[in-house]
C-alpha positions in Angstrom: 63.2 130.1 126.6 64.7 131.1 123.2 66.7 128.9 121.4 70.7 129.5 122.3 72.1 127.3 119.3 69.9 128.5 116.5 72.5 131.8 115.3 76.2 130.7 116.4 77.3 127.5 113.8 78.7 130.0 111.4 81.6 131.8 113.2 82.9 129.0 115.5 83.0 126.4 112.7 84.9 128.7 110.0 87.3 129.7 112.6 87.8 126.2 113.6 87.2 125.0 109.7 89.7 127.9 108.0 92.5 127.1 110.2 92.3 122.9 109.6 92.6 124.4 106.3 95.4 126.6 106.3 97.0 123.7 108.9 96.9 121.3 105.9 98.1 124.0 103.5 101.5 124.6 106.2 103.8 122.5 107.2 105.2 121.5 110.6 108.3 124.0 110.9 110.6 121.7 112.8 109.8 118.8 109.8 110.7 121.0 107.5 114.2 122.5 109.6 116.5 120.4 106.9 114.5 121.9 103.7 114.7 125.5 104.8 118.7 125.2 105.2 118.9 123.1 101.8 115.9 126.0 100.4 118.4 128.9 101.6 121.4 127.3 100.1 120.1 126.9 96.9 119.0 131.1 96.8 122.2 131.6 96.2 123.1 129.1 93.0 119.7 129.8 91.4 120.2 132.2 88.7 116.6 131.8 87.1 114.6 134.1 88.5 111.3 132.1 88.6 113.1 129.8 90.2 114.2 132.1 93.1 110.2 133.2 93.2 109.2 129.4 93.6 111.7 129.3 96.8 110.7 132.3 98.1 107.1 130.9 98.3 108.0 127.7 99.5 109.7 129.1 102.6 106.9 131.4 102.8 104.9 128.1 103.0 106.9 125.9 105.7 107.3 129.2 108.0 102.9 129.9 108.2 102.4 127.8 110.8 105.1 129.4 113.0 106.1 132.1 112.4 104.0 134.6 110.7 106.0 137.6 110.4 108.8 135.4 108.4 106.5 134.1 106.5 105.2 137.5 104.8 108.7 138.5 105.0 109.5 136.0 102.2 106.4 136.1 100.3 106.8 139.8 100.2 110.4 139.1 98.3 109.2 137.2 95.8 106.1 139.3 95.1 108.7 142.2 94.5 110.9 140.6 92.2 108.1 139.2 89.9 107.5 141.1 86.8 105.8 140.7 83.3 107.4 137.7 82.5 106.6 136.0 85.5 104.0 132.5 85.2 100.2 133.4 85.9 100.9 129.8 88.1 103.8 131.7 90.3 101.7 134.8 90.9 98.8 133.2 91.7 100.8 130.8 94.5 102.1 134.3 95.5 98.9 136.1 96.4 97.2 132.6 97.9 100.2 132.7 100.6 99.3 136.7 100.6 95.9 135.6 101.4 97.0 132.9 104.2 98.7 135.2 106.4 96.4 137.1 105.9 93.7 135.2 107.8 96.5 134.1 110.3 96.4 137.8 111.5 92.9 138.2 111.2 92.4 140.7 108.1 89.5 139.1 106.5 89.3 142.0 103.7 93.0 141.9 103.0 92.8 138.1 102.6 89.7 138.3 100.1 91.8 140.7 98.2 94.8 138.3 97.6 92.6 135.3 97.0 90.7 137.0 94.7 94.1 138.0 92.4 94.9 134.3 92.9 92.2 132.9 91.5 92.3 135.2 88.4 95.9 133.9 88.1 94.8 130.1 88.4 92.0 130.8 86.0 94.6 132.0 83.6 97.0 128.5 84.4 93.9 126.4 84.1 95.2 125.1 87.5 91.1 124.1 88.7 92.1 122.4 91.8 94.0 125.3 93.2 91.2 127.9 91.7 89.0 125.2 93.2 90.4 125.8 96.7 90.5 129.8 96.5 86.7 129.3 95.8 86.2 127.5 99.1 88.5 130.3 100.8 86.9 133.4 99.5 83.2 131.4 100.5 84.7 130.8 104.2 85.5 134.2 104.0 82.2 135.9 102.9 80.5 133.4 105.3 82.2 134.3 108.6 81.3 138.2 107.6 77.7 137.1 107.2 77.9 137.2 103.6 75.3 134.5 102.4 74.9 135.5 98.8 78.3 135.5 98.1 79.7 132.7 99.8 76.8 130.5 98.1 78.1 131.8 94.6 81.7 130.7 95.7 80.8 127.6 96.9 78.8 126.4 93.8 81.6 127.7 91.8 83.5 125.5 93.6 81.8 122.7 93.7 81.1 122.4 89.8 84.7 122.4 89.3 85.7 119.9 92.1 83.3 117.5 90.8 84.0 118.2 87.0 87.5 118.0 87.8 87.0 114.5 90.4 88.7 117.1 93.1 87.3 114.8 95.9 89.5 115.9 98.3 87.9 119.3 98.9 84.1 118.4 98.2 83.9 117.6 102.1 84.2 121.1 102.8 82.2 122.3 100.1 79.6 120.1 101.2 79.9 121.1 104.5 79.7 124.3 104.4 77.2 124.8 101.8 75.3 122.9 105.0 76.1 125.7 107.7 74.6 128.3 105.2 71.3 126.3 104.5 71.0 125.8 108.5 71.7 129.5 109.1 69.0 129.9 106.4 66.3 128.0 108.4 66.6 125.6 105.2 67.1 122.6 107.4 66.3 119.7 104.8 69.2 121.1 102.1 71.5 121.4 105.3 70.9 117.8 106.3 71.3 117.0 102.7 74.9 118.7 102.8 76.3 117.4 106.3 75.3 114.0 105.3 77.3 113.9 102.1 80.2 115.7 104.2 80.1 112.8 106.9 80.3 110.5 104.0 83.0 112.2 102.5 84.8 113.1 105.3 84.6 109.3 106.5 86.1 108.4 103.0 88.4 110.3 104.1 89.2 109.0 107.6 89.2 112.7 108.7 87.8 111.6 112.3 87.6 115.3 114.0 85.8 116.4 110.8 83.2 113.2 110.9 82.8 114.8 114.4 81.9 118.2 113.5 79.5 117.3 111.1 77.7 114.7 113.4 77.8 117.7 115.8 75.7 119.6 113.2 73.3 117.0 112.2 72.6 117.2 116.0 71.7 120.5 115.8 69.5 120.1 112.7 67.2 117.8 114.5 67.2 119.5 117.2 65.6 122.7 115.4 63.2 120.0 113.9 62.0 119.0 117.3 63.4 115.5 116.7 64.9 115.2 120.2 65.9 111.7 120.7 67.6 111.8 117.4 69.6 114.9 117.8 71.1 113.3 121.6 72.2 110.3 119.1 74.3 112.4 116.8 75.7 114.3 119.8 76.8 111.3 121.9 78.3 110.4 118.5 80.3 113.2 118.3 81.4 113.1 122.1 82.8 109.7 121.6 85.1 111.3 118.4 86.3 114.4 120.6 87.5 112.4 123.2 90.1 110.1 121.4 91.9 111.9 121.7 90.4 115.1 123.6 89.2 118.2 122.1 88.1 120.0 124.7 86.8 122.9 122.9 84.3 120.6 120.5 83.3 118.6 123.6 82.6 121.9 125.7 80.1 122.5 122.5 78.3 119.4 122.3 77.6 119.1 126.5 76.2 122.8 125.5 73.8 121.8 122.7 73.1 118.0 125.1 72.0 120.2 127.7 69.9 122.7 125.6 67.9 119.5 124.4 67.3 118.0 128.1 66.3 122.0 129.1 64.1 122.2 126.6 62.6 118.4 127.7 61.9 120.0 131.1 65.2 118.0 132.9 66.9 120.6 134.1 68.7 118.6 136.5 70.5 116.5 133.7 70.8 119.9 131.8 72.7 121.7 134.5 75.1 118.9 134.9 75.5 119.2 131.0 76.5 122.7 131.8 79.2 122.2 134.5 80.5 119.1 132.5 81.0 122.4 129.1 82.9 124.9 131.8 85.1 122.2 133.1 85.9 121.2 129.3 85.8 125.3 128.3 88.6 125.8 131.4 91.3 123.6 129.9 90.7 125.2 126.3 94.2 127.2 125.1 94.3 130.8 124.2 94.2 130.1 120.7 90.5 129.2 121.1 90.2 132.6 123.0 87.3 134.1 121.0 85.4 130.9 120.4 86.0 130.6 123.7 84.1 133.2 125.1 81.3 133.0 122.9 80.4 129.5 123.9 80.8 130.6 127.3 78.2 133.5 127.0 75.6 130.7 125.3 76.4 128.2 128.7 76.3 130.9 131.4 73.0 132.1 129.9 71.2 128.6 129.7 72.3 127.9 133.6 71.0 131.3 134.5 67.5 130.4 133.3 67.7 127.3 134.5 68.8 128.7 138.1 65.6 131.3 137.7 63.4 128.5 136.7 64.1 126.9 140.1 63.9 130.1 141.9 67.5 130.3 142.7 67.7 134.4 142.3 70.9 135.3 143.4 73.0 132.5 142.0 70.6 133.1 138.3 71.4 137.2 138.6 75.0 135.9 139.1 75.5 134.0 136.2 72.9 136.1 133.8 75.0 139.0 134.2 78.3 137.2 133.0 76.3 136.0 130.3 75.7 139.7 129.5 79.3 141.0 129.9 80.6 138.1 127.3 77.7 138.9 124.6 78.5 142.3 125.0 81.9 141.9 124.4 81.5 139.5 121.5 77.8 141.5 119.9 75.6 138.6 120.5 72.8 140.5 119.6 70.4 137.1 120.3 72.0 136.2 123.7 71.7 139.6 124.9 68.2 139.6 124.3 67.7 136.6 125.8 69.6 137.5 129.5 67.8 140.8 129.0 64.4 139.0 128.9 65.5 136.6 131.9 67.2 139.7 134.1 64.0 141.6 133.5 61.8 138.2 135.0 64.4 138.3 138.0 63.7 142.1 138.9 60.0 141.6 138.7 59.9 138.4 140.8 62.2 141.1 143.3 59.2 143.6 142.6 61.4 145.8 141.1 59.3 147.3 137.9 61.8 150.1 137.2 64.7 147.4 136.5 62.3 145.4 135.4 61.2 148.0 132.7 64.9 148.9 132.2 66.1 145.6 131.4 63.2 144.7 129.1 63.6 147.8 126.9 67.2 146.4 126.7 65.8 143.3 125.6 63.2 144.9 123.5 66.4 146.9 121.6 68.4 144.0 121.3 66.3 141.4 119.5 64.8 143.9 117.3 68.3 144.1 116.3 69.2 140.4 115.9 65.7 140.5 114.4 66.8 142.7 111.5 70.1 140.5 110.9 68.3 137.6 110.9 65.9 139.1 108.4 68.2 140.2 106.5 70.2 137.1 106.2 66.9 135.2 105.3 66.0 137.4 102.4 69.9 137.3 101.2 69.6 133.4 101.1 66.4 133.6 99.3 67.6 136.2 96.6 70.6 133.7 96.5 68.4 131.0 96.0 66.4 132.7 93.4 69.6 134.6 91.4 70.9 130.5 91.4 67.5 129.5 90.1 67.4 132.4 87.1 71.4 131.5 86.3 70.3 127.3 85.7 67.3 128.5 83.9 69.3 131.2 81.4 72.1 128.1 81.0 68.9 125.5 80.0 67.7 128.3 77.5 71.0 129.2 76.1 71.5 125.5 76.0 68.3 125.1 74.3 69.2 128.1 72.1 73.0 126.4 71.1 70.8 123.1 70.2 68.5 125.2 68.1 71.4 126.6 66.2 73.4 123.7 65.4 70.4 121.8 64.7 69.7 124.8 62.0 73.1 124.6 60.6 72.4 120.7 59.8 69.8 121.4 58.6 70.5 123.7 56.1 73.5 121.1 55.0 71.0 118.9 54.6 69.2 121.1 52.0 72.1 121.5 50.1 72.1 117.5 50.0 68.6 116.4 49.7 66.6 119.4 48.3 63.6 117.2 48.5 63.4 117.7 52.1 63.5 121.6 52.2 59.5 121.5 53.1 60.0 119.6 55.9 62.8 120.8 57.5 61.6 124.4 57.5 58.8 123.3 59.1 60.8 121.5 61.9 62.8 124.8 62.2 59.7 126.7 62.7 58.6 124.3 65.2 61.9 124.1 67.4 62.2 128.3 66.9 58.6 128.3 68.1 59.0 126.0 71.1 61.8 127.9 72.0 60.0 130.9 72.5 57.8 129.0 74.4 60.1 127.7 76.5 61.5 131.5 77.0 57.6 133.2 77.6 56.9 130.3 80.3 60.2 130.9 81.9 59.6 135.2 82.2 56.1 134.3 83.3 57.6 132.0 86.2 59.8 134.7 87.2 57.0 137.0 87.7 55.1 134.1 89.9 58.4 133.7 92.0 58.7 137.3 92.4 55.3 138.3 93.7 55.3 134.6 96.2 58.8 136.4 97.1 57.1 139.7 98.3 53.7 137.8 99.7 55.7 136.1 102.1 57.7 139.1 103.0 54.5 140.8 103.6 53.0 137.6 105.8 56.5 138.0 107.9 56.5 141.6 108.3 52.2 141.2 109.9 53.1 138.2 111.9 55.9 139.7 113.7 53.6 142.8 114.2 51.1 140.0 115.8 53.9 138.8 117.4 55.3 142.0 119.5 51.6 143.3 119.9 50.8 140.0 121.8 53.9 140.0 124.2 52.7 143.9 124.6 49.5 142.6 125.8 50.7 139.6 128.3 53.0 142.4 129.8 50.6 144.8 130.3 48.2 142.4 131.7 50.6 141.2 134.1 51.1 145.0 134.9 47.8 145.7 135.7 47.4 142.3 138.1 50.5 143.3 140.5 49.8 143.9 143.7 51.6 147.4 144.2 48.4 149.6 144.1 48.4 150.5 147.6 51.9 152.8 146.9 51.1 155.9 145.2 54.6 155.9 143.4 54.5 152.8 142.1 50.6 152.7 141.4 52.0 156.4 138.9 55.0 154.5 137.7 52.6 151.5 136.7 50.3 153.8 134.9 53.3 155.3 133.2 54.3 152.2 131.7 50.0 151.3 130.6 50.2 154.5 129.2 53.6 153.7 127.4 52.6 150.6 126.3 49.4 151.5 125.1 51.0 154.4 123.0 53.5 151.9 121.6 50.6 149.7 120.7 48.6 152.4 118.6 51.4 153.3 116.0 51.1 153.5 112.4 51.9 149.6 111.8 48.6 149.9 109.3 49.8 152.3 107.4 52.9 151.0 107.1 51.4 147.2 106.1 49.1 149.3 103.5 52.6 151.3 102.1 54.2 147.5 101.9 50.8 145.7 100.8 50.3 148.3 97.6 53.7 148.1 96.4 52.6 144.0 95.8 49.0 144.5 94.8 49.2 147.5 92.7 45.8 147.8 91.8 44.1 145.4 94.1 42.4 148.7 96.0 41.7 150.6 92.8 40.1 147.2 91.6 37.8 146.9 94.7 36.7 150.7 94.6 35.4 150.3 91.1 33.9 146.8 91.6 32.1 147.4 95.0 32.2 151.0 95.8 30.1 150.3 98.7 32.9 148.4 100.6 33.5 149.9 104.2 37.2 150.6 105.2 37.0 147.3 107.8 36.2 145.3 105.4 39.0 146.6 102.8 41.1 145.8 105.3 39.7 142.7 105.8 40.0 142.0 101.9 43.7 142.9 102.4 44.4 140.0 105.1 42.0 137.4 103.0 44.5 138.3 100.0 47.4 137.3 102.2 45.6 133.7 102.9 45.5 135.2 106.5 43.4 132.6 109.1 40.8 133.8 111.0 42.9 133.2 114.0 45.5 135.5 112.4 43.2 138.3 111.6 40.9 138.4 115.0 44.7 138.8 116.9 45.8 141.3 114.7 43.0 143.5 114.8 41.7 142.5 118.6 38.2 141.3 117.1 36.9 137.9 118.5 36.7 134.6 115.8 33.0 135.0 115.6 33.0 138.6 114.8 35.6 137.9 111.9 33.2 135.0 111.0 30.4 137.4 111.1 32.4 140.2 108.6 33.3 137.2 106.3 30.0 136.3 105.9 28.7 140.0 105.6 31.4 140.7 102.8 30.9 137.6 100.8 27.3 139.0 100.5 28.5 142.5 99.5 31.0 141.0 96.7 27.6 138.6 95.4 29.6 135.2 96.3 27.9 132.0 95.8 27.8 129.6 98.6 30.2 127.2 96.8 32.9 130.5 95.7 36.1 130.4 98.0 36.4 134.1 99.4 39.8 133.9 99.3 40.0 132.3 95.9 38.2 134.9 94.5 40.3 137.6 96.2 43.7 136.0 95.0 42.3 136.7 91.1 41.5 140.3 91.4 
């Protein structure tokens, strides 16, 4: 069964995260009732015009929480009467409440617009905690739009300032989620790293639903790492914090992720219980949870569907699979479609229905290429943010070492002026120092070139392994095909041949041609290299020199090319004897030089 946890943390937890945050930012209307009448009053005495701008974003302040439209009513008053002479400090509380209500009525780009002005009018105020805070805002933002790169970049920005600054107040959620993006990343040792100095903080703190949420996520950390027993730990943890007092919505989450542990530990019965224990939570959720909502509901109906096909319950499975369907639908759960897809499919073809079975897996087929090519995509954004963040420390080491060189150089030529006997020596030290820094700068453009072509190698590996990948499933399928027992009828004994004939066309595509395309644009001249070195190399065994230089297994290359161990053994040994090897050369040493 896939995994129904592994894509949703990021959405659900900046929704939930981004309003704590803007709650904290607001204030309680009727709290406030007396200050708005005394705020009103004193409109119409206040002659200064700053200070009518600083009451007009006050009130713009008290009436977020409850009434949004009065809110930007207010805010949009004192963004029309500011001018010129107006404090980069005023403007830049202006656009921040801009960017609020922004978010309250669910215009992401809008928001990153104002928060972005506001933080180049806080830079200008050198207010850091408030520019501090706009950079956790714009991250939330660029996170919840799938934007790894940039919300990285934010929240780095972010935290150097909080922590030069002793902002400690806001390094929870910088900690956090810097977390959620390393666990969307498949990067689960940084994430565990982050959500444990965000449960520390956040207990610091005595932020209890927070402590809750991240204990949540540390459950789902282990859980990826196949460390069962301690993943049920953090999530009973975290059931205990949502229910004094009762949020039904985080406990509705962590029965969900309980029960995906006991499925995957073959308990089904404890799982399904789980499941019903998440609806009955899920039913007394409020309609501001409405989208959340429904996306948690698609994850739970689709993990009791398998479970009811597991146990052969077919109607009540179909059932619930297709209301799995209509909610990932509806919400572009591109991974939980594919999932119900591939568990409708199994129900038509235990109902010996290969046409729907067909149908449904070609849906399935679509849909996880799909989520496939996110996924990918968010992977490689992580990684060029990983490597940009890498290149950005390095440059700030050189330019550091570079500042050191240059004031070292101006003492020393004050001390020539002083001691002339010491000229000799000092220009040799300068030499030195100039020399090591060049050094320093060669090792660190020869590094990047290293990073770079490990970068595109393990592109490469990804791109064949999900090639072995598909071509494997093709083969189970058609296997499976070719056993059913529906021979006898003529139609269906066409309509299977179809689908060989299908399948078999699918399976002989261009995929090498493609991997050779990809593979040369890596290892430039590895071909021309091995055409004037050993002329007398067959295509196979090119080929076979090609997955050597990927550090491909045996394994690896006898599935992708449907060749049994021994004969790859057998062409191993053959080419080691055509390239002059000694027994004691590595094949793939040697290969990984040219």
């Amino acid at each position: 069964m896939p995994q129904f946890i592994t894509g949703r943390k990021s959405k659900l937890t900046f929704l939930m995260g981004c309003m704590l945050l803007l709650m904290k930012i607001s204030s309680v209307y009727a709290s406030h009732a007396v200050e708005i009448d005394s705020l009103k009053k004193e409109l119409i005495e206040v002659s200064s015009n700053e200070n009518r701008i600083a009451i007009y974003v006050r009130l713009s302040n008290i009436y977020q929480s409850v009434n949004t439209d009065s809110a930007a009513r207010y805010i949009g008053i004192a963004l029309s009467v500011s001018n010129e002479k107006t404090t980069p400090y005023l403007l830049g509380q202006i656009h921040h409440a801009i960017g609020n209500i922004a978010v309250m009525q669910d215009s992401l780009d809008k928001a990153g617009v104002a928060y972005t002005k506001a933080a180049g009018y806080f830079t200008k105020a050198e207010d850091w905690s408030r520019l501090a805070d706009d950079y956790l805002l714009l991250g939330n933002i660029a996170l919840v739009k799938n934007q790894l790169v940039e919300a990285l970049e934010f929240y780095r920005k972010g935290m150097a300032l909080a922590e030069e600054n002793k902002y400690e107040d806001v390094m929870c959620d910088f900690y956090m989620n810097t977390g959620n993006i390393h666990y969307m990343s498949h990067n689960y040792e940084d994430a565990l790293l982050y959500y444990k100095m965000a449960s520390d903080a956040f207990e610091k703190k005595k932020d209890t639903a927070s402590v809750g949420m991240v204990k949540e996520n540390l459950g789902l950390v282990y859980y990826q790492q196949q460390q069962h027993e301690v993943a049920l730990g953090y999530f009973e943890e975290a059931v205990k914090i949502f229910s004094h007092p009762v949020n039904h919505f985080s406990l509705g989450e962590t029965y969900l992720n309980m029960a995906r542990v006991y499925e995957k530990e073959g308990k089904n019965d404890q799982a399904y219980r789980l499941l019903l224990s998440c609806l009955q939570e899920l039913e007394q959720v409020g309609a501001e949870y409405a989208g959340p909502k429904d996306v948690t509901l698609s994850y739970t109906y689709a993990l009791m569907g398998h479970i009811q096909l597991n146990l052969n319950n077919l109607i009540e499975a179909y059932t619930t699979l297709n209301k799995a369907y209509l909610l990932a639908l509806k919400n572009s759960q591109l991974e939980t479609m594919s999932e119900v897809c591939l568990d409708i499919s199994s129900y038509w073809e235990k109902m010996q229905r290969p046409d729907s079975a067909l149908h449904y897996y070609k849906l399935y087929h679509t849909s996880f290429n799909q989520y496939l090519d996110e996924d990918n995509i968010r992977k490689l954004s992580y990684q060029a943010a990983e490597f940009k963040f890498e290149q950005q420390s390095k440059a700030v080491e050189l330019e550091r070492l570079q500042t050191e060189s240059r004031n070292r150089s101006i003492q020393l030529l004050l001390a020539l002026v002083i001691a002339g006997l010491a000229i000799g020596f000092i220009l040799l030290y300068f030499r030195y120092k100039l020399g090591q820094n060049k050094l320093v700068q060669s090792q660190l453009e020869k590094q990047n070139v290293t990073n770079e072509l490990e970068f595109r190698n393990k592109e490469l590996t990804t791109t064949v392994m999900h090639q072995l990948k598909n071509k494997e499933f093709i083969i189970r399928l058609a296997e499976k095909l070719k056993q059913a027992k529906i021979t006898d009828n003529p139609v269906y004994r066409n309509l299977v041949n179809e689908i060989l004939s299908e399948i078999e066309f699918d399976s002989n595509d261009d995929a090498w041609k493609e991997f050779e395309i990809c593979f040369q644009r890596v290892h430039v001249d590895f071909y021309k290299k091995l055409g004037e070195n050993y002329p007398d190399l067959s295509s196979n065994e090119i080929r076979l020199c090609a997955y050597l230089k990927l550090n491909l297994g045996t394994k690896d290359i006898a599935a992708i090319t449907y060749q049994t161990t021994n004969s790859i053994d057998v062409a191993r040994h053959r080419l080691r004897q055509k390239l002059g090897l000694k027994k004691e050369e590595s094949l793939v040493a040697f290969l990984s030089k040219l």
